[in-house]
C-alpha positions in Angstrom: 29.2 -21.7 0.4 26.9 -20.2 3.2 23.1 -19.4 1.6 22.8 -15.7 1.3 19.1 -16.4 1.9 17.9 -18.1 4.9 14.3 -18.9 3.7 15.1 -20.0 0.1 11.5 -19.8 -0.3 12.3 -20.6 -4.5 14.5 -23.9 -3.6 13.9 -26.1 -6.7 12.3 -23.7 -9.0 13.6 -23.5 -12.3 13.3 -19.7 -13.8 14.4 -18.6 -17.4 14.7 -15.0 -17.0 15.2 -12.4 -20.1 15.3 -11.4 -22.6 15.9 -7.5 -22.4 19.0 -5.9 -20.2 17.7 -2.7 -18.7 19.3 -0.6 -16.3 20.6 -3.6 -14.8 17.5 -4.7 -13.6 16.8 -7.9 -15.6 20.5 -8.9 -14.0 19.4 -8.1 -10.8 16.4 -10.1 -10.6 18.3 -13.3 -12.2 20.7 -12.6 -9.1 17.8 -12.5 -6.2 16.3 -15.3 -7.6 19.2 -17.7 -7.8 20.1 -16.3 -4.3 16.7 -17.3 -3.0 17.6 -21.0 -4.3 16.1 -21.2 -8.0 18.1 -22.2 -10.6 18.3 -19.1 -13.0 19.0 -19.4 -17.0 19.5 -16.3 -18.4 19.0 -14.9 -21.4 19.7 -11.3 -22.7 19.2 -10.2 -26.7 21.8 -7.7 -27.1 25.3 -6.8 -25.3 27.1 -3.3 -24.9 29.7 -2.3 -22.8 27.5 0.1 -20.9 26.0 -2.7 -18.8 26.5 -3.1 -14.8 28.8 -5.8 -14.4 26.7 -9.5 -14.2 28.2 -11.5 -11.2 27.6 -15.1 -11.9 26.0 -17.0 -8.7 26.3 -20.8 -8.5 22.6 -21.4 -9.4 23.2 -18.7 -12.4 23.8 -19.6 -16.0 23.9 -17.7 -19.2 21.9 -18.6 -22.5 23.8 -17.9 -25.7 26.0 -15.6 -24.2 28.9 -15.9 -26.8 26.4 -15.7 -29.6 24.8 -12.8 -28.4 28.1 -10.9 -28.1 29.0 -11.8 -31.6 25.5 -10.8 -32.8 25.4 -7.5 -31.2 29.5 -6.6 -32.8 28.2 -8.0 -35.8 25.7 -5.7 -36.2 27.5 -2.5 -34.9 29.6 -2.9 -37.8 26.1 -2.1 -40.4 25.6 -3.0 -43.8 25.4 -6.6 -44.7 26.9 -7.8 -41.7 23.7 -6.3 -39.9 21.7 -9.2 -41.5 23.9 -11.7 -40.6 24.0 -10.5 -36.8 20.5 -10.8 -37.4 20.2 -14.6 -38.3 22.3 -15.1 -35.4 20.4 -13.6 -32.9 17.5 -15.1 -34.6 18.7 -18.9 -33.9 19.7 -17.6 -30.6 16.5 -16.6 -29.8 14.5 -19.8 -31.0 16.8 -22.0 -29.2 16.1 -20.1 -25.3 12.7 -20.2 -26.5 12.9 -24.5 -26.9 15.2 -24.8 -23.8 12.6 -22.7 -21.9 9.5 -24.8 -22.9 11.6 -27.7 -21.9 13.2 -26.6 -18.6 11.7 -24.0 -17.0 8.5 -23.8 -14.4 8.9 -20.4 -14.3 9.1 -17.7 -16.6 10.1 -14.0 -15.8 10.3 -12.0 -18.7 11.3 -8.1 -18.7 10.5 -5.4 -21.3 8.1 -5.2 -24.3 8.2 -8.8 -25.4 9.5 -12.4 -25.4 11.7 -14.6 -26.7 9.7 -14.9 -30.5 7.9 -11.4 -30.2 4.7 -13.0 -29.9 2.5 -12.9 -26.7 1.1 -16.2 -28.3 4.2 -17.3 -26.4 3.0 -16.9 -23.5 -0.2 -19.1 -23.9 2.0 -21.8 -24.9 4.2 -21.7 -22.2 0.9 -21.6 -19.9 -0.7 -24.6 -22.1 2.6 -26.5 -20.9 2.4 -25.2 -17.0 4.8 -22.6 -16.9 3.9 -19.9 -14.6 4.7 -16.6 -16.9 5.5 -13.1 -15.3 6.0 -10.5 -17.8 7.9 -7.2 -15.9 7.6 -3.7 -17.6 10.4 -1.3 -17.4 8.8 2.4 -18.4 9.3 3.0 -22.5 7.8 -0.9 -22.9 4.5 0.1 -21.9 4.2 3.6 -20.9 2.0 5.5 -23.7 4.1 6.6 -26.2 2.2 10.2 -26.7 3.6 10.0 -23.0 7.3 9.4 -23.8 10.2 12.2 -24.6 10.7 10.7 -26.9 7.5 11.8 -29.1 8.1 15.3 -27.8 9.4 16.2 -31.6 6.0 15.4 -32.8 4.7 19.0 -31.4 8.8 20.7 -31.4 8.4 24.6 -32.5 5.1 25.2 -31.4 3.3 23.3 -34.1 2.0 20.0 -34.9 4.1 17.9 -37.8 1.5 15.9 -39.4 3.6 13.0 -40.5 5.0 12.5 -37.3 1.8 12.5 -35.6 0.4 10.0 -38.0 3.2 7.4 -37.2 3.2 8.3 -33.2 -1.1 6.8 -33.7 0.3 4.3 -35.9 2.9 3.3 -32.8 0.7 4.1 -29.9 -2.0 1.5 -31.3 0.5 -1.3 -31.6 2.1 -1.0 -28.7 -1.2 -1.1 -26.9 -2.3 -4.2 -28.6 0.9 -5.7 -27.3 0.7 -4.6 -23.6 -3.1 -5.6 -23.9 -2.3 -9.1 -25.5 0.7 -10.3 -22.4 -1.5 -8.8 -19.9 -4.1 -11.3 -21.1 -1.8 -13.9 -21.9 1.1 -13.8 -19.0 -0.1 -15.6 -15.5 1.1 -11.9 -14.0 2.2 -8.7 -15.3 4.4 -6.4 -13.1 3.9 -2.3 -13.7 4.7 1.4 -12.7 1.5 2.6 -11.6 1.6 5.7 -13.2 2.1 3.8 -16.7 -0.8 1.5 -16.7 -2.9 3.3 -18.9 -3.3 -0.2 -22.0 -2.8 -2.9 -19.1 -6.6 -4.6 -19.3 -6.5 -6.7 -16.0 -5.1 -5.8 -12.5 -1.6 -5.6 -12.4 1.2 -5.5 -9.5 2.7 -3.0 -8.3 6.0 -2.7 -9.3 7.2 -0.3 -6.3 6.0 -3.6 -3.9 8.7 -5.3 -5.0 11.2 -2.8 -5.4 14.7 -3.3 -7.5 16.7 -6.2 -6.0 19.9 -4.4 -4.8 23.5 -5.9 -3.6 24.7 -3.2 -2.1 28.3 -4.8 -1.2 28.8 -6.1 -4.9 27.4 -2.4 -6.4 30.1 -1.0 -3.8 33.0 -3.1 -4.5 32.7 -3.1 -8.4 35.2 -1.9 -10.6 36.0 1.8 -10.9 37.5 4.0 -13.7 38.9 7.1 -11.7 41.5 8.5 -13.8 38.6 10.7 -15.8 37.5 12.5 -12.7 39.1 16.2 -11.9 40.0 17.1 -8.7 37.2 18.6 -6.1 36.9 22.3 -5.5 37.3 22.9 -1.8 34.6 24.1 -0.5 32.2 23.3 -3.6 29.5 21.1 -3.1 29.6 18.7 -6.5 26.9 17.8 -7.8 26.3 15.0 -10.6 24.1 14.4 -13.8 24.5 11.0 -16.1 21.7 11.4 -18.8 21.7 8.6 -20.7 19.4 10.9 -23.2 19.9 14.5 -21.7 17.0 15.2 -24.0 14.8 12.9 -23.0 15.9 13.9 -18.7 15.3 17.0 -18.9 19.3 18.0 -19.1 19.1 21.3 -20.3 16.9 22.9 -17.7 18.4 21.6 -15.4 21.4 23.2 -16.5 19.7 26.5 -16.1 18.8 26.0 -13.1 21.8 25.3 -11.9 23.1 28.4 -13.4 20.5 30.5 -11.9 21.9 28.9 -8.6 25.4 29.5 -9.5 24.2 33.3 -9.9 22.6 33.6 -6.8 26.2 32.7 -5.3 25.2 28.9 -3.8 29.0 27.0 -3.9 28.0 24.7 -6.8 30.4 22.7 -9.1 28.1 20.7 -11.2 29.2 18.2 -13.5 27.0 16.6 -16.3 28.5 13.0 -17.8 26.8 11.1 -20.8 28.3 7.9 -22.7 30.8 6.6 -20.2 31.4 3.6 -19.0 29.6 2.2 -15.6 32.4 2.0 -13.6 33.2 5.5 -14.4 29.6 6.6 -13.5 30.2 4.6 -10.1 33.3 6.3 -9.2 31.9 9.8 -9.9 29.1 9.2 -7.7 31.6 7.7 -5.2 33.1 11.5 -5.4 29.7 13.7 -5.4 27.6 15.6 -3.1 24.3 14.9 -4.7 23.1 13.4 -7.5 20.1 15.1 -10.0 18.8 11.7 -11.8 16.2 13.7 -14.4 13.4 16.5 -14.1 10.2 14.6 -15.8 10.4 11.0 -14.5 7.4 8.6 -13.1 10.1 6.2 -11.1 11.6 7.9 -7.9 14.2 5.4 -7.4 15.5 4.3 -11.4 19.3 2.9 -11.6 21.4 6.2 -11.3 19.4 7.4 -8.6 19.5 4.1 -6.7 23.0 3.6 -7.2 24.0 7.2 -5.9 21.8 5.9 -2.9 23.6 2.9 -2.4 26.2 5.1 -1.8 24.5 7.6 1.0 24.2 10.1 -1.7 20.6 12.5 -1.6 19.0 11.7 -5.7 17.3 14.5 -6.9 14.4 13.4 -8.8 11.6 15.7 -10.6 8.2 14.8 -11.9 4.6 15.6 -11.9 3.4 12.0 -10.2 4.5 11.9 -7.0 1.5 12.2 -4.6 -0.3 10.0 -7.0 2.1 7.1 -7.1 2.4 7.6 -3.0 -1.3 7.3 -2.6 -0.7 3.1 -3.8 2.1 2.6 -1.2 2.3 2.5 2.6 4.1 5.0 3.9 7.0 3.0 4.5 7.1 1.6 0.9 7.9 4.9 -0.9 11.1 5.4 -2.0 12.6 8.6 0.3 14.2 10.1 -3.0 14.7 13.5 -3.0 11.6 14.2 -5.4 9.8 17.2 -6.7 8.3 19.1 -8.7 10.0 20.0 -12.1 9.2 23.7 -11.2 11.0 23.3 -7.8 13.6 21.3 -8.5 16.0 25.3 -7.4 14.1 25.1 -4.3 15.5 21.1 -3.6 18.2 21.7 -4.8 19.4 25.0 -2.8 18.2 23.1 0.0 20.7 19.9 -0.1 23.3 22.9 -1.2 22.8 24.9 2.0 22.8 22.2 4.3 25.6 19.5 4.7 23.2 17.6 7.6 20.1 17.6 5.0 22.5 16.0 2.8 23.6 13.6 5.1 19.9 12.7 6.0 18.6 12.1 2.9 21.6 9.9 2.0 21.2 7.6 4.5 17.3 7.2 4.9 17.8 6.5 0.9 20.9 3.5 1.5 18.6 2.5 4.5 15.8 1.7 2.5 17.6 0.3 -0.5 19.3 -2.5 2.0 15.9 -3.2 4.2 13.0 -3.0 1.8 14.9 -3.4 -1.5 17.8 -5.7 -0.7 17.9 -8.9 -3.0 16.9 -11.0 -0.1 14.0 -8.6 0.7 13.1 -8.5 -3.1 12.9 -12.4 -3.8 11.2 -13.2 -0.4 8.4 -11.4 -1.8 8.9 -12.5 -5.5 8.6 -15.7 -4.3 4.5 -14.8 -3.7 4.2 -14.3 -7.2 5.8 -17.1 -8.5 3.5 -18.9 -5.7 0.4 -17.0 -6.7 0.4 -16.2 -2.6 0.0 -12.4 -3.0 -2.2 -10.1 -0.7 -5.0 -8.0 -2.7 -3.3 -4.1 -1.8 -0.1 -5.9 -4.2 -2.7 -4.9 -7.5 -3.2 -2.0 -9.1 -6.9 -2.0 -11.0 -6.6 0.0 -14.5 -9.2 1.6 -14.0 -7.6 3.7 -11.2 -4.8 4.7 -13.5 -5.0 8.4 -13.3 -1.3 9.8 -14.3 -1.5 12.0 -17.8 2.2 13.6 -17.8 4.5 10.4 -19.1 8.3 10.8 -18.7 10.3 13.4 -20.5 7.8 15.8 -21.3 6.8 18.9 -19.7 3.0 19.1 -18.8 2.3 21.3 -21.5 4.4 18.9 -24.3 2.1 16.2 -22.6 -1.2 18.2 -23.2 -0.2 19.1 -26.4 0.8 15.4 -27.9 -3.0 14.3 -26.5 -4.8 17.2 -27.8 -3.7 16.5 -31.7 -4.0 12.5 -31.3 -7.8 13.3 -30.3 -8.8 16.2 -32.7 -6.6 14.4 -35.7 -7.6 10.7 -35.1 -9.9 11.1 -32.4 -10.3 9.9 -28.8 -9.9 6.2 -29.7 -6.3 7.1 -30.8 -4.8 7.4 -26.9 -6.2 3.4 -26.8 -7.7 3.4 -23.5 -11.4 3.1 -24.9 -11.2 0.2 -22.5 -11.2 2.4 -19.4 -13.8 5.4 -20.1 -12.8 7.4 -17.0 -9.2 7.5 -17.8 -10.0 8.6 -21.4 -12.2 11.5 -20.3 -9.7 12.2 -17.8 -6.9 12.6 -20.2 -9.3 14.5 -22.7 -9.6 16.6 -19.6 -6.4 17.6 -18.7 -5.4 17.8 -22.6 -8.1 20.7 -22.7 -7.0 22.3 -19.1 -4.2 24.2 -18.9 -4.3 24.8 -15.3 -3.4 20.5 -14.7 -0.1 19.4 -14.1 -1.0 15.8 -13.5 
């Protein structure tokens, strides 16, 4: 078999990545790596059929696969065949973690935690010389007085005290978490604009990228007997909310009925629950894609699937120019972003014209196969397993400036930091470790003229 890779710059590294499937990128990176020449061992806590397929490499292997799946049926089912599930997935768990301290050199873990839930962990797999390079992906780390999903805390134009209490309750130990792996893992990996409890300099996530396949996204399994017919001379457009709530799914529903009014040739269609290879084929069939209205990534898995296919991804959120001012030109994903208040105006735009369309498509599938191909991806992963990685790569937490989260309107943003300060105090947004930042959210949190 030809290598895909012709440096193989991670030729005889041995990496144990998990444990957390998300948005297939935990998959992806197990795939660039093995393709670079490691030898990958996998090992993912929880199946559902929602996943993007996993193509096994020959340098690949699974952990516990079968015991996982059993685990994660076992507990669909509830009651006392939850707790069972949970013993299994227990012994699952404990077993990657003895195989890794035996195996691996090199440990990539991705999400809000490791094998044993500890970042004590981590320090052990150090003390034994195992380079450890922890990943967040968005809701591990981000604030959660910055998430949608603590919008409910200040729902109907007031603040509900009990929910409040237990948002301070989770926002302080989830910060002691983030705080304890960044101290603990040899490197942490992070969205700029969700920094806010990392305590050392972190990378740059968007300097890596998402490793992509583009010809194994493309020739993936389809389900296309769901899909109705197109409406000649509409322009379709698609929206897959995994959490419509959470992606801002029902204004941008109005929005699109406002556009629908103003006589634009529109036939939107809005999906949630299906299966991936449904989601592919829809996109396969589309004009445009809207991935969500309040997001800090520009370039998340529906967005940069629909790119893989040449399709423009509409993506909304307050961050942009402050996520573009830590990338080179050339590193910033060429979405389709905006504004949540503009997302008519991008919209009508792609609408009206088929060329604009056709332009942002392909500058998107052209960036996703030079800078974010897997071969691109693990040739620079490789400097971090190395610890060869040039100084503009890290982010300093004290720079972290972004105050608007994902999911929330400014205002529900404002709002959720305002009562966490005047009901706990400032010390409740735990960022007392970075001064600047915490004035500068107790500034926009008392300005209602920022959006950022």
């Amino acid at each position: 078999m030809a290598e895909p890779h012709g440096t193989l710059r991670l030729a005889g590294r041995r990496i144990v990545v998990g444990p957390n499937e998300i948005a297939g990128v935990t998959s992806r990176i197990a795939q660039a790596l093995a393709g670079a020449g490691a030898e990958v061992r996998c090992y993912f806590g929880h199946e559902h059929p929602f996943n993007p397929v996993f193509s096994e490499l020959p340098r690949i292997r699974r952990w516990h696969r079968r015991g996982i799946t059993l685990a994660s049926r076992t507990a669909d089912k509830g009651g006392i065949l939850r707790l069972a599930a949970g013993v299994i997935a227990g012994a699952c768990r404990i077993s990657a973690f003895l195989r890794t301290c035996l195996w691996a050199d090199t440990v990539v873990m991705v999400g809000g935690k490791g094998f044993l839930g500890n970042p004590k962990e981590y320090g052990l797999y150090r003390m034994l010389g195992r380079r450890v390079i922890h990943v967040f992906v968005g809701t591990a780390s981000r604030p959660r007085y910055l998430s949608g999903y603590a919008k409910d805390v200040v729902a109907n134009g007031r603040v509900h005290e009990r929910k409040l209490r237990k948002l301070a309750q989770r926002a302080r130990r989830q910060a002691r978490r983030v705080q304890a792996i960044s101290r603990q893992a040899s490197l942490v990996v992070e969205n700029p604009l969700g920094g806010h409890f990392q305590e050392k300099p972190f990378v740059n996530w968007f300097k890596l990228g998402i490793p992509l396949d583009l010809e194994a996204l493309l020739a993936e399994p389809r389900v296309s007997d769901r899909t109705p017919p197109r409406v000649p001379g509409k322009v379709r457009i698609l929206h897959c909310p995994s959490r419509p709530e959470i992606k801002g799914s029902a204004r941008i529903e109005a929005v699109m009925k406002e556009l629908l009014a103003e006589g634009l040739p529109i036939d939107f269609r809005k999906l949630t629950g299906v299966p991936h290879g449904q989601v592919l084929h829809e996109i396969a069939e589309c004009d445009l894609v809207i991935d969500q209205l309040y997001s800090d990534f520009p370039l998340a898995g529906f967005a940069a699937e629909a790119s893989a296919f040449g399709k423009p991804a509409v993506v909304g959120g307050y961050g942009w120019d402050l996520l573009a001012g830590s990338l080179g030109a050339e590193e910033m994903p060429p979405t389709v972003t905006c504004h949540p208040d503009d997302l008519a105006n991008a919209v009508r735009a792609l609408v009206t014209s088929e060329a604009a369309r056709r332009v942002a498509g392909e500058k998107a599938r052209d960036f996703l196969g030079r800078r974010w191909s897997q071969t691109a991806f693990s040739e620079r992963f490789a400097r971090l397993v190395s610890g060869d990685l040039p100084e503009d790569w890290l982010v300093a937490p004290e720079t972290v400036r972004y105050t608007c989260g994902l999911g929330l309107e400014s205002d529900e943003a404002r709002r959720l930091i305002r009562a966490l300060a005047e009901r706990f105090g400032p010390g409740a947004l735990g960022v007392d470790h970075l001064p600047a930042l915490r004035d500068h959210l107790m500034a926009f949190a008392r300005d209602d003229s920022k959006t950022s």
